[in-house]
Predicted model as a PDB file, atoms N, CA, C, CB and O in Angstrom, pLDDT in the B-factor column:
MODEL        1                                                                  
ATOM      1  N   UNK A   1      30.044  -3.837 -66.234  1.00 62.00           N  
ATOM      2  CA  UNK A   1      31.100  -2.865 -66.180  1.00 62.00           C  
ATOM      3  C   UNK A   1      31.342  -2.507 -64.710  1.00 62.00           C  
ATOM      4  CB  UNK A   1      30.748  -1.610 -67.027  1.00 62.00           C  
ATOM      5  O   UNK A   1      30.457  -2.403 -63.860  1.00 62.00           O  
ATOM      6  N   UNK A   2      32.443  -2.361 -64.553  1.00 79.00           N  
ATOM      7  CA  UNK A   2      33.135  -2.159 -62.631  1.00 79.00           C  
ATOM      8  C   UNK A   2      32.846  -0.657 -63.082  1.00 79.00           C  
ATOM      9  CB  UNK A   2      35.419  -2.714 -61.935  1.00 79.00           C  
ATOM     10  O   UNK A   2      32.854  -0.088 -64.173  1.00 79.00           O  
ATOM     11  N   UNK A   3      32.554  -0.210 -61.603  1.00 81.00           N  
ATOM     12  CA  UNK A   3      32.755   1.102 -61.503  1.00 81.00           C  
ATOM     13  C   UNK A   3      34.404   1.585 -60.718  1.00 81.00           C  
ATOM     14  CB  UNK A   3      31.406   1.581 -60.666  1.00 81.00           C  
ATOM     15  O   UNK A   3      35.148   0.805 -60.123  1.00 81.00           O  
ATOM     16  N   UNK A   4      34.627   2.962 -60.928  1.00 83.00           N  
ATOM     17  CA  UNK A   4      35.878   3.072 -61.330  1.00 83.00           C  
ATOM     18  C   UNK A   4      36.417   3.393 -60.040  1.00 83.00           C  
ATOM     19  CB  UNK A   4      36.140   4.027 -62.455  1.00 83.00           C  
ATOM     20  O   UNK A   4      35.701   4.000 -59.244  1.00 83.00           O  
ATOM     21  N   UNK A   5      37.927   2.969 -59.639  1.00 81.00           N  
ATOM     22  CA  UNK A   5      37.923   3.033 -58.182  1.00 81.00           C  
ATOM     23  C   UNK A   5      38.681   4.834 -57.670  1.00 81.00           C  
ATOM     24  CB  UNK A   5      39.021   1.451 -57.600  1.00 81.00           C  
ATOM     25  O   UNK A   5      39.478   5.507 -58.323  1.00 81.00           O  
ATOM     26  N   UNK A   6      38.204   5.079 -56.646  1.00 83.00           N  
ATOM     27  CA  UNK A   6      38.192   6.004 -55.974  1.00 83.00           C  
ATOM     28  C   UNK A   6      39.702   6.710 -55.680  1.00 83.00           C  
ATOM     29  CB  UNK A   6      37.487   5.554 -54.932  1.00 83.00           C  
ATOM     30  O   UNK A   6      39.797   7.556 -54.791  1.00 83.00           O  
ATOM     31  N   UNK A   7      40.481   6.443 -56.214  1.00 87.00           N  
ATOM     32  CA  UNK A   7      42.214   6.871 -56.069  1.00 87.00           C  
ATOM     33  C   UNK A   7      42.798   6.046 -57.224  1.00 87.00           C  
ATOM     34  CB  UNK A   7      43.101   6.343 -54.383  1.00 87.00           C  
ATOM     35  O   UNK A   7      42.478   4.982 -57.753  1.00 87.00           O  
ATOM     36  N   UNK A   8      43.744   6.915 -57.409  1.00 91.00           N  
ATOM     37  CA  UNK A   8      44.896   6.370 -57.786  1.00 91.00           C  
ATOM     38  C   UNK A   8      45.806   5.391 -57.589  1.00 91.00           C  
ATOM     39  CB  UNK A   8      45.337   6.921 -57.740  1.00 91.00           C  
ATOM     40  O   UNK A   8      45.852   4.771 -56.527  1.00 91.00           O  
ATOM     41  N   UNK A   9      46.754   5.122 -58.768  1.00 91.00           N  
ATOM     42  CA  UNK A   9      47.651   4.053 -57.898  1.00 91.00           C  
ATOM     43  C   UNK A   9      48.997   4.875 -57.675  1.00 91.00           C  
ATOM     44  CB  UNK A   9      47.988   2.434 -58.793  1.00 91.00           C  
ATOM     45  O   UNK A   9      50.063   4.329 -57.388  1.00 91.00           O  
ATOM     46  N   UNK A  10      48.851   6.090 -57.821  1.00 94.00           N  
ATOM     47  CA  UNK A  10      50.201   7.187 -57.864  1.00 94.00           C  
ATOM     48  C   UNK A  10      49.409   7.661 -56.382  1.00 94.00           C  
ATOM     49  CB  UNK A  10      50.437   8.700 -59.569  1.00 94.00           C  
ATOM     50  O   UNK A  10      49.962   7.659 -55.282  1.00 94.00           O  
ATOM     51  N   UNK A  11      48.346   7.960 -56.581  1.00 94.00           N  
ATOM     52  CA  UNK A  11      47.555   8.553 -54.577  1.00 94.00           C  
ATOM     53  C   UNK A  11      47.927   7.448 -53.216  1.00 94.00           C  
ATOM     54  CB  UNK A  11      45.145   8.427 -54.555  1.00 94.00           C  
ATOM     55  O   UNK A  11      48.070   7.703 -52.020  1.00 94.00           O  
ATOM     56  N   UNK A  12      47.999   6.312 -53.870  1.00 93.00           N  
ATOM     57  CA  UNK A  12      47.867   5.382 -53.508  1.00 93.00           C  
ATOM     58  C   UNK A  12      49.407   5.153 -52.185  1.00 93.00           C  
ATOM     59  CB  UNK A  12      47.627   4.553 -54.870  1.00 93.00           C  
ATOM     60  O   UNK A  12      49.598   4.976 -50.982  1.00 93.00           O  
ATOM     61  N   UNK A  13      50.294   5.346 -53.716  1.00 94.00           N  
ATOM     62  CA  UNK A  13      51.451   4.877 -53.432  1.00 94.00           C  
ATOM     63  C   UNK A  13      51.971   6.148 -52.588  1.00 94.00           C  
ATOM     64  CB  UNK A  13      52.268   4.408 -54.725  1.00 94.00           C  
ATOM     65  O   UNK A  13      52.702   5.943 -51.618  1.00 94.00           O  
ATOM     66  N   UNK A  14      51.652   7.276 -52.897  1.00 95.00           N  
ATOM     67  CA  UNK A  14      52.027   8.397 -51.369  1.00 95.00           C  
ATOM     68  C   UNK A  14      51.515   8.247 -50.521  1.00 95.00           C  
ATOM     69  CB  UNK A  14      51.830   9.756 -51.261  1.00 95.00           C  
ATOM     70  O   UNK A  14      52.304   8.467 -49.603  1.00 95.00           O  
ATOM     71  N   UNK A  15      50.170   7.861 -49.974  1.00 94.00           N  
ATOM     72  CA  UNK A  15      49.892   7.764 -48.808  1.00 94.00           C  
ATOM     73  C   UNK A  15      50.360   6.468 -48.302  1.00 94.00           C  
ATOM     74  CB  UNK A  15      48.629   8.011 -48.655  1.00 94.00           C  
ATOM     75  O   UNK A  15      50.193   6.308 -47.093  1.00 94.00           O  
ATOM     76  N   UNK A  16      51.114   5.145 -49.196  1.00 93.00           N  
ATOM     77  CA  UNK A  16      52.175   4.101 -48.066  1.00 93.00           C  
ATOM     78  C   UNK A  16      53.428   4.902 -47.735  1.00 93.00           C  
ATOM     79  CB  UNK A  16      52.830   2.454 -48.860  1.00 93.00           C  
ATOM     80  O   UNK A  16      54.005   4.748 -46.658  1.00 93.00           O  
ATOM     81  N   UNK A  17      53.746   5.555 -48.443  1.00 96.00           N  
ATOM     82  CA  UNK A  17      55.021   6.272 -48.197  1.00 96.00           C  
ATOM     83  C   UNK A  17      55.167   6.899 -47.288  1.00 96.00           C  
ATOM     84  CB  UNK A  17      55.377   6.993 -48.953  1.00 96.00           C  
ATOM     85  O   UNK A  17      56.149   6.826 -46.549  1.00 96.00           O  
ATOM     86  N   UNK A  18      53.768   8.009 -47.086  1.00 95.00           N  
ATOM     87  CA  UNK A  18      53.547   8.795 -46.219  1.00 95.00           C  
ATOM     88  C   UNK A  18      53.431   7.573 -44.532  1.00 95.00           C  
ATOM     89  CB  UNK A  18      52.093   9.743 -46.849  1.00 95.00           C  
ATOM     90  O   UNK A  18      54.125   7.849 -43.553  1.00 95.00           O  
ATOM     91  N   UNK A  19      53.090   7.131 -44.529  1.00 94.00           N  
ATOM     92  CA  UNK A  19      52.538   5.876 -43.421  1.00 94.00           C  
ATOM     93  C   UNK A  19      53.731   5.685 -42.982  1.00 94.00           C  
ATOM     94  CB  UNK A  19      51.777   4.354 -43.963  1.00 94.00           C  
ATOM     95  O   UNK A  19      54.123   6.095 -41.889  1.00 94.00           O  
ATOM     96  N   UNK A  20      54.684   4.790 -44.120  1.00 94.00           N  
ATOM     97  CA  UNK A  20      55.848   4.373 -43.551  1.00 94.00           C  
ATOM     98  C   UNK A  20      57.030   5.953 -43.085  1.00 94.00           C  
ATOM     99  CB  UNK A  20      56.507   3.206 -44.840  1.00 94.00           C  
ATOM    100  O   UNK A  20      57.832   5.693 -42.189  1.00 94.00           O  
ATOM    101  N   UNK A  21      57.066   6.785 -43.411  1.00 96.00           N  
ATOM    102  CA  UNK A  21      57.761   7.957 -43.144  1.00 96.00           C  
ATOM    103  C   UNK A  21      57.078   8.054 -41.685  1.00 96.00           C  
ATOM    104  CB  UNK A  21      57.544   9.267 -44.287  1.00 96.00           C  
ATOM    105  O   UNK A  21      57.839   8.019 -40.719  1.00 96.00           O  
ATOM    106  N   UNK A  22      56.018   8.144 -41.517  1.00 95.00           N  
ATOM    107  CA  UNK A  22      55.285   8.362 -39.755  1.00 95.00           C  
ATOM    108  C   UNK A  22      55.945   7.068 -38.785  1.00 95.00           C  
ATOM    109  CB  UNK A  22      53.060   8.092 -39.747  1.00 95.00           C  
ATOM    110  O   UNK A  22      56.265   7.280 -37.615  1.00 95.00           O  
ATOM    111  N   UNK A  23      56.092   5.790 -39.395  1.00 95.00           N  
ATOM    112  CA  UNK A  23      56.723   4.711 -38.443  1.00 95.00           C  
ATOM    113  C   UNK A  23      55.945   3.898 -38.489  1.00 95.00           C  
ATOM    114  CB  UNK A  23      57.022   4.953 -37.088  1.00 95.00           C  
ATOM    115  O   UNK A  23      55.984   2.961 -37.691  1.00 95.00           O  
ATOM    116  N   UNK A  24      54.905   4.009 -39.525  1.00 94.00           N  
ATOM    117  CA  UNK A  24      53.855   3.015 -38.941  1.00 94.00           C  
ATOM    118  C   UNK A  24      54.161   1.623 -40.292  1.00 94.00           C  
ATOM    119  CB  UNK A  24      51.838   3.925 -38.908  1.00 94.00           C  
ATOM    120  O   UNK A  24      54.982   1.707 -41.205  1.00 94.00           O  
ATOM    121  N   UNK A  25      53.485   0.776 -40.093  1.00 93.00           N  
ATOM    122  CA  UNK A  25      53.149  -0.238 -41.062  1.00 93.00           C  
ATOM    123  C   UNK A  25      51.617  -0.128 -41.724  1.00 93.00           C  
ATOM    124  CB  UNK A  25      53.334  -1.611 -40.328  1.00 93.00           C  
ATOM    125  O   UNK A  25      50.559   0.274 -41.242  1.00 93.00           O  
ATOM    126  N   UNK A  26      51.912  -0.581 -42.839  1.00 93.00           N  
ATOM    127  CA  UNK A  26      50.767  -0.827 -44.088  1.00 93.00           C  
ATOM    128  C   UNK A  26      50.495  -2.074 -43.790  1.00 93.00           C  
ATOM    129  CB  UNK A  26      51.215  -0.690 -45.751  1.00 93.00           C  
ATOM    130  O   UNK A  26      51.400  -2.891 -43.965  1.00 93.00           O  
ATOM    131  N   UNK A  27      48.868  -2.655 -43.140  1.00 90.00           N  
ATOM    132  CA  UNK A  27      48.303  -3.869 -43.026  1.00 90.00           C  
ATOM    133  C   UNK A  27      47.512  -4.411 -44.268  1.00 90.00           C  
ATOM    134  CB  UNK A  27      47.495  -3.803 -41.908  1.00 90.00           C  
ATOM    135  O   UNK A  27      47.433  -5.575 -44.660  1.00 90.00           O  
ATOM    136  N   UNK A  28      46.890  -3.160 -44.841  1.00 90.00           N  
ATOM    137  CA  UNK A  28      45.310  -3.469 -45.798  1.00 90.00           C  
ATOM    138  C   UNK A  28      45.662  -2.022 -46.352  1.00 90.00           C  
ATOM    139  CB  UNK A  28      43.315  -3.720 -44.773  1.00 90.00           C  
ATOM    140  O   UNK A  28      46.491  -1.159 -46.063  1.00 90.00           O  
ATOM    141  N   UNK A  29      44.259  -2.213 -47.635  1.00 90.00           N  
ATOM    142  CA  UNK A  29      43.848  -1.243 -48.370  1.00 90.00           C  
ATOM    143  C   UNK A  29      42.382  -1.195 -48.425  1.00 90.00           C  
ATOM    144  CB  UNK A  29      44.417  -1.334 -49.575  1.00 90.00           C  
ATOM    145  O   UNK A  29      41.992  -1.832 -49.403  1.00 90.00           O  
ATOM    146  N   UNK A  30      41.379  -0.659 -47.718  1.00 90.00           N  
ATOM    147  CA  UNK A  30      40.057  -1.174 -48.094  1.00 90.00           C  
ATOM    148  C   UNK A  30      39.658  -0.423 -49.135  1.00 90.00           C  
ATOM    149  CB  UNK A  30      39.043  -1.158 -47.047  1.00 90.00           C  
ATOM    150  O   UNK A  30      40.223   0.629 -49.437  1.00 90.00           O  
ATOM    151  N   UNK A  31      38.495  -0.984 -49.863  1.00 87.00           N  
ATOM    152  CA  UNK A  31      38.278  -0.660 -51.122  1.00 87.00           C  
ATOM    153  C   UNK A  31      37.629   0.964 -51.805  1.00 87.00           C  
ATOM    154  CB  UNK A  31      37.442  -1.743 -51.384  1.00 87.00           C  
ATOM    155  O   UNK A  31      37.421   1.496 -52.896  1.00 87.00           O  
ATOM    156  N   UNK A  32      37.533   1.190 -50.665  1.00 87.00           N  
ATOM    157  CA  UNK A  32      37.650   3.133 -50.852  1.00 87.00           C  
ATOM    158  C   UNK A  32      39.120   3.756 -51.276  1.00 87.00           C  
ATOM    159  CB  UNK A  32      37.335   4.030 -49.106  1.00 87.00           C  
ATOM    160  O   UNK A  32      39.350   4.682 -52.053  1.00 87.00           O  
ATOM    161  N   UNK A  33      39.764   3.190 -50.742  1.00 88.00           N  
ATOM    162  CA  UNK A  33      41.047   3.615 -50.534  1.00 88.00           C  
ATOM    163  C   UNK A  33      41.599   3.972 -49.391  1.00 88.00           C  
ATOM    164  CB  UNK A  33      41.237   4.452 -51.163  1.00 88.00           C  
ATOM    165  O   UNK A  33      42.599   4.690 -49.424  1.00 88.00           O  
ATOM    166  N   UNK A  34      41.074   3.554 -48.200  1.00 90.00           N  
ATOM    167  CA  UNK A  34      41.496   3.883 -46.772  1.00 90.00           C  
ATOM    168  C   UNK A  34      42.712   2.683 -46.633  1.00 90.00           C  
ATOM    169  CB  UNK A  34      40.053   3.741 -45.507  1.00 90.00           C  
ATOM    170  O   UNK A  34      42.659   1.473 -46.856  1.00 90.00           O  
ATOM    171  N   UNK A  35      43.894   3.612 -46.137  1.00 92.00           N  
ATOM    172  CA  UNK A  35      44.925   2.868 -46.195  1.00 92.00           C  
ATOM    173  C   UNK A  35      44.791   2.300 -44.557  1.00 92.00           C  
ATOM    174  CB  UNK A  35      46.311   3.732 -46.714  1.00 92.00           C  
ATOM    175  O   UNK A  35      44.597   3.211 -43.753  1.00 92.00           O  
ATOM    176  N   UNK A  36      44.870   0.929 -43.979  1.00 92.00           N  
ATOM    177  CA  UNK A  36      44.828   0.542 -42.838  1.00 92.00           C  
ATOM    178  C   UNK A  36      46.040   0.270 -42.484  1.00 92.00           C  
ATOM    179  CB  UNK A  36      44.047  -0.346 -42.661  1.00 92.00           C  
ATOM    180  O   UNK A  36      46.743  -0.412 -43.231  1.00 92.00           O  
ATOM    181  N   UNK A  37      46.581   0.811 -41.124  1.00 93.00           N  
ATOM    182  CA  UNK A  37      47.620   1.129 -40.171  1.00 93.00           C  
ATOM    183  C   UNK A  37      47.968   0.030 -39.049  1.00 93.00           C  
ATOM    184  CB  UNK A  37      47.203   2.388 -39.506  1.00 93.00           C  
ATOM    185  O   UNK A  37      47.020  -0.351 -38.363  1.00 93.00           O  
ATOM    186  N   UNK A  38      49.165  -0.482 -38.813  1.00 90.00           N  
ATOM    187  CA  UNK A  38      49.312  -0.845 -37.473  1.00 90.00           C  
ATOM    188  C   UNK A  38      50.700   0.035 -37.113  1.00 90.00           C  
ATOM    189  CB  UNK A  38      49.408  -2.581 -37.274  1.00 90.00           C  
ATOM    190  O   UNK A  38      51.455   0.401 -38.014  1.00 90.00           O  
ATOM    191  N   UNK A  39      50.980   0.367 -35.525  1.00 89.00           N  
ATOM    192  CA  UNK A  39      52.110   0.827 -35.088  1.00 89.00           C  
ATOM    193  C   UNK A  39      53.279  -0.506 -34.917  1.00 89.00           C  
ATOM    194  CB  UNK A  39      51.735   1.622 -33.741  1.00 89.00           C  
ATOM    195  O   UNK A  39      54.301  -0.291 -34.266  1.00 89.00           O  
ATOM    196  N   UNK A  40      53.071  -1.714 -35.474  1.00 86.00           N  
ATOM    197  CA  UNK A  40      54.127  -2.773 -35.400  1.00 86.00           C  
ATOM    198  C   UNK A  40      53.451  -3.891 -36.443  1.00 86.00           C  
ATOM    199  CB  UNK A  40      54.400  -3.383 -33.689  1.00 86.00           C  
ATOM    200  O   UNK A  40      52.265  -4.217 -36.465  1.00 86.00           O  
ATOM    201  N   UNK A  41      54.534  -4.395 -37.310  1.00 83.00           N  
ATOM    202  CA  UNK A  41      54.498  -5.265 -38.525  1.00 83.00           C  
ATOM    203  C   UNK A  41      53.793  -6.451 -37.753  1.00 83.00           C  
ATOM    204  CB  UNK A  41      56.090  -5.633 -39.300  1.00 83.00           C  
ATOM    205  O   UNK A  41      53.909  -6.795 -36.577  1.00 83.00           O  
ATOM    206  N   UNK A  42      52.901  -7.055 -38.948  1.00 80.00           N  
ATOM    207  CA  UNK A  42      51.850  -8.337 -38.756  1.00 80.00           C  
ATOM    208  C   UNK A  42      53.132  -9.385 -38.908  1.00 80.00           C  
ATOM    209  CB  UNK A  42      50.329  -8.550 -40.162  1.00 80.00           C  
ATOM    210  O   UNK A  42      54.086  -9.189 -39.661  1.00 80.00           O  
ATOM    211  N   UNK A  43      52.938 -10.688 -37.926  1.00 79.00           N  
ATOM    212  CA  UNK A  43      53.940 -11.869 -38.081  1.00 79.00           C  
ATOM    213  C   UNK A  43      53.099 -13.106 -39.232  1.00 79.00           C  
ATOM    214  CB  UNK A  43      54.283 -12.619 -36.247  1.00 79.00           C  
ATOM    215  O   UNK A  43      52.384 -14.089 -39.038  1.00 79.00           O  
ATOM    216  N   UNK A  44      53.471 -12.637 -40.063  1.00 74.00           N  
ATOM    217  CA  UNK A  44      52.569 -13.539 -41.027  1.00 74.00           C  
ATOM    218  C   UNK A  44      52.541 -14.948 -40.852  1.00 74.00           C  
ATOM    219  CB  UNK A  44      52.954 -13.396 -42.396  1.00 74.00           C  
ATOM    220  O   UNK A  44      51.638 -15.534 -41.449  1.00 74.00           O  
ATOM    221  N   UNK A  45      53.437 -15.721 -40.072  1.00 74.00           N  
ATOM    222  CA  UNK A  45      52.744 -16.704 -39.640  1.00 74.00           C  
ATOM    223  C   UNK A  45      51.713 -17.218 -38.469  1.00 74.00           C  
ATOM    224  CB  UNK A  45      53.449 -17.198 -39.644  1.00 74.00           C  
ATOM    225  O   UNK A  45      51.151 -18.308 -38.369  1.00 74.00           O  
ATOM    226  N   UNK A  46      51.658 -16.103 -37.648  1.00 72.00           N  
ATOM    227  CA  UNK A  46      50.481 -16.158 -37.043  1.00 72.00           C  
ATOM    228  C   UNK A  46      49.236 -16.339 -38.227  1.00 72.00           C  
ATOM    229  CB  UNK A  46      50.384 -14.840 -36.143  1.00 72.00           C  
ATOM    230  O   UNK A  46      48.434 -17.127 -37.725  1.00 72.00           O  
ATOM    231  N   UNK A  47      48.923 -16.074 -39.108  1.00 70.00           N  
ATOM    232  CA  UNK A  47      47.507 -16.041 -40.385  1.00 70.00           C  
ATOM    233  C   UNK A  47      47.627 -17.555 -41.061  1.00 70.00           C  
ATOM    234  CB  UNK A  47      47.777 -14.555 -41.992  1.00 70.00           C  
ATOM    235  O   UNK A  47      46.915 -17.884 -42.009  1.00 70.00           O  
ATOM    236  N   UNK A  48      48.981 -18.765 -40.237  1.00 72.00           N  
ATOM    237  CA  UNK A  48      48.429 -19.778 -41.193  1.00 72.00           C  
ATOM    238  C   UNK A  48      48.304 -20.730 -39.373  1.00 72.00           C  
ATOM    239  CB  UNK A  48      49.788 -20.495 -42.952  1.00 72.00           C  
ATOM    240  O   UNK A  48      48.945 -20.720 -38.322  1.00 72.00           O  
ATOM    241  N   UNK A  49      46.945 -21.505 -39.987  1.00 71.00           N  
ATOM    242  CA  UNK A  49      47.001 -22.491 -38.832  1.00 71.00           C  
ATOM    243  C   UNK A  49      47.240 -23.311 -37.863  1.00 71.00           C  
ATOM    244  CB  UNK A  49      46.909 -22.736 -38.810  1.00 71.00           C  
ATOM    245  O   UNK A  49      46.609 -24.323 -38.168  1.00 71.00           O  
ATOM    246  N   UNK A  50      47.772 -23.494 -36.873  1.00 72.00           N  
ATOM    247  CA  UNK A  50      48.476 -23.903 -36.579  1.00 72.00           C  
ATOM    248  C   UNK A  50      48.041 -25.653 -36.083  1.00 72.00           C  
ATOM    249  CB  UNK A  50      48.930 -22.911 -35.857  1.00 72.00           C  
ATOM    250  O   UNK A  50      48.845 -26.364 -35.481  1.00 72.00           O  
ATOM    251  N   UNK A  51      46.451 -26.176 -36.532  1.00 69.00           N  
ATOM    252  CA  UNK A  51      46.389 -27.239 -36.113  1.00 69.00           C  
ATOM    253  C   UNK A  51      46.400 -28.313 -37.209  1.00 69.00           C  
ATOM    254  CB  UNK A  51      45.408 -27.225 -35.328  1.00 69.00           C  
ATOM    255  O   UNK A  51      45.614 -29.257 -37.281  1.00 69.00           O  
ATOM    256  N   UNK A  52      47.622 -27.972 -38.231  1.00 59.00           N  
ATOM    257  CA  UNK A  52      47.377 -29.026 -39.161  1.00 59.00           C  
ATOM    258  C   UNK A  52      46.290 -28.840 -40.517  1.00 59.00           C  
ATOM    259  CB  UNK A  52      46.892 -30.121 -38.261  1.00 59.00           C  
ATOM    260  O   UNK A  52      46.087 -29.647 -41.424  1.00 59.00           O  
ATOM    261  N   UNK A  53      45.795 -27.741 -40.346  1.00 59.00           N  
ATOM    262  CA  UNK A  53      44.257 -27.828 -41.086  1.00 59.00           C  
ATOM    263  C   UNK A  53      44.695 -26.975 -42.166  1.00 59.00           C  
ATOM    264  CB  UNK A  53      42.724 -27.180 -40.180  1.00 59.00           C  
ATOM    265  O   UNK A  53      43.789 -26.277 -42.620  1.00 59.00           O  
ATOM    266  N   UNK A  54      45.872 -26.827 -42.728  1.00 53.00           N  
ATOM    267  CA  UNK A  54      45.822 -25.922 -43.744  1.00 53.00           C  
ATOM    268  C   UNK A  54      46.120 -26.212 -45.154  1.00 53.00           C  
ATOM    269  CB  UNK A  54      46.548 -25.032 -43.409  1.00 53.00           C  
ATOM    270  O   UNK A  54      46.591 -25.456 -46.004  1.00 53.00           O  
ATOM    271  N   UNK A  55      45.706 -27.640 -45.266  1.00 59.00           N  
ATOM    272  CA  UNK A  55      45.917 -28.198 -46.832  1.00 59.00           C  
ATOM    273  C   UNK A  55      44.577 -27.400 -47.419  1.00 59.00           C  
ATOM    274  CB  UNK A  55      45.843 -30.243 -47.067  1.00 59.00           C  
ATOM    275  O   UNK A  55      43.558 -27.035 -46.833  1.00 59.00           O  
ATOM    276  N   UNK A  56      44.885 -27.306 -48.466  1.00 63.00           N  
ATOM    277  CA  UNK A  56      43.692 -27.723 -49.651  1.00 63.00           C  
ATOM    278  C   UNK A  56      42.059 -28.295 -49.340  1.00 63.00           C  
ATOM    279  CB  UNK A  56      44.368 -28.994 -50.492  1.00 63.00           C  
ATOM    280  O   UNK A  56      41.793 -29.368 -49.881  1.00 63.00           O  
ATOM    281  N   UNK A  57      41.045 -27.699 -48.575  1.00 63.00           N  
ATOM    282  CA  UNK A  57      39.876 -28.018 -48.828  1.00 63.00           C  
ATOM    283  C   UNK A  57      39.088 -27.746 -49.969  1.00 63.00           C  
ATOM    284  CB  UNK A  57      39.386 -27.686 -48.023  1.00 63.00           C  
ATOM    285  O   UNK A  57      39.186 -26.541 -50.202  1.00 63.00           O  
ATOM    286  N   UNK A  58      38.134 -28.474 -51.031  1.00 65.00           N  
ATOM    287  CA  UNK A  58      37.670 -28.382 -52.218  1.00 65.00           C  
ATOM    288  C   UNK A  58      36.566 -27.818 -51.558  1.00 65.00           C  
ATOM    289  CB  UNK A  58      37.578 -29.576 -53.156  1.00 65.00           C  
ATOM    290  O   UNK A  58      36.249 -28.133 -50.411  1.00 65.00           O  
ATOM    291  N   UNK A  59      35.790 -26.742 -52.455  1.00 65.00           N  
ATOM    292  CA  UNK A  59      34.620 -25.994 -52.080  1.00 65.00           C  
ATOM    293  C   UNK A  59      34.068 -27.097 -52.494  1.00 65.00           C  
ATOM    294  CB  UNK A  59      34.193 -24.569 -52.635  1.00 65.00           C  
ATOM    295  O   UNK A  59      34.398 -28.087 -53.146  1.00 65.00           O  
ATOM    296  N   UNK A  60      32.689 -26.488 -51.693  1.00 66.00           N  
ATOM    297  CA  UNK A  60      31.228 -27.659 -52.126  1.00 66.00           C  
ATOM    298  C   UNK A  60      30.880 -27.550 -53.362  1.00 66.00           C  
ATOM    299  CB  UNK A  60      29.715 -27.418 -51.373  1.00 66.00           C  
ATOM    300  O   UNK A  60      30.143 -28.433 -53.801  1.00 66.00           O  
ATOM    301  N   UNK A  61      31.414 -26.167 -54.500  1.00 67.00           N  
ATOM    302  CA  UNK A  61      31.134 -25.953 -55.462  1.00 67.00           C  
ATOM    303  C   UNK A  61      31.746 -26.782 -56.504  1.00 67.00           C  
ATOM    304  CB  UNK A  61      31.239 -24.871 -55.503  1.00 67.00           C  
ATOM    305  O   UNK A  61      31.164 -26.877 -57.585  1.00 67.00           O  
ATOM    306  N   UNK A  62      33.021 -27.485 -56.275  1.00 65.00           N  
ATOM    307  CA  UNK A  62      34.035 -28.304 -56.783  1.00 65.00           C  
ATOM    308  C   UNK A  62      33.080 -29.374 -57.331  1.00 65.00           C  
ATOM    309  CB  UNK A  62      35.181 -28.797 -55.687  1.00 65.00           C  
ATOM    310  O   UNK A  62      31.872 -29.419 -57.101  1.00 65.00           O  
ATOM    311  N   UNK A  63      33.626 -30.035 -57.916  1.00 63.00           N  
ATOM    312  CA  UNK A  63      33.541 -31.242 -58.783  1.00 63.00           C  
ATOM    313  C   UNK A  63      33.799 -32.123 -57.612  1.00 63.00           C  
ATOM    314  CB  UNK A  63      34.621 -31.379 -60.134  1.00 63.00           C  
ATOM    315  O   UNK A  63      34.767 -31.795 -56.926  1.00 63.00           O  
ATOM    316  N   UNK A  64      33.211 -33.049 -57.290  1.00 59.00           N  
ATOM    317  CA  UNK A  64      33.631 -34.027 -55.981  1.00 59.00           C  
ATOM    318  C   UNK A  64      33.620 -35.548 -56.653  1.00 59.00           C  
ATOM    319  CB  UNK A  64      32.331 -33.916 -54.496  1.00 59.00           C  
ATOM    320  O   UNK A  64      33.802 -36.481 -55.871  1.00 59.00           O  
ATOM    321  N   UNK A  65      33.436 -35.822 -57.930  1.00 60.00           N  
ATOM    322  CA  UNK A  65      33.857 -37.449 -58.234  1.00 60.00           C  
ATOM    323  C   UNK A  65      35.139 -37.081 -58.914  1.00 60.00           C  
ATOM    324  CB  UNK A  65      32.693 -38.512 -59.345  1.00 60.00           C  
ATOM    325  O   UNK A  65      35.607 -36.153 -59.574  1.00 60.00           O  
ATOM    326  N   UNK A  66      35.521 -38.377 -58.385  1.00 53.00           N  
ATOM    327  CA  UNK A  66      37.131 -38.574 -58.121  1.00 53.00           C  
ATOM    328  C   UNK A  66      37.519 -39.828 -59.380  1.00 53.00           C  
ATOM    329  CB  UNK A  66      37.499 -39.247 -56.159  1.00 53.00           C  
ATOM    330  O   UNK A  66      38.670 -40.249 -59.498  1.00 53.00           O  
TER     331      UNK A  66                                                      
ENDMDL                                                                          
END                                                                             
């Protein structure tokens, strides 16, 4: 059984509101409920690789015969 999380999703959703009303951007949520802040939006393609390396690697946990 999960234990039960620490806010709301109505607490939740005022404090992005509240964030974005200040100017800021919503990056994360960590799992307390601390809403994480930047003063300028993440360029989401900076987060994918840029040397080619971003296909599909199979975990070691995978099935590996082919």
């Amino acid at each position: 059984m999960s234990k039960p999380l620490p806010f709301t999703e109505a607490s939740l959703a005022r404090a992005i509101k509240a964030v974005k009303r200040a100017g800021l951007h919503v990056i994360g949520v960590r799992p307390d409920g601390t809403v994480i802040t930047s003063d300028h939006p993440i360029e989401v393609t900076s987060l994918i690789p840029q040397d080619g390396h971003n296909e599909s690697v199979p975990s070691k946990w995978e099935d590996q015969r082919g």
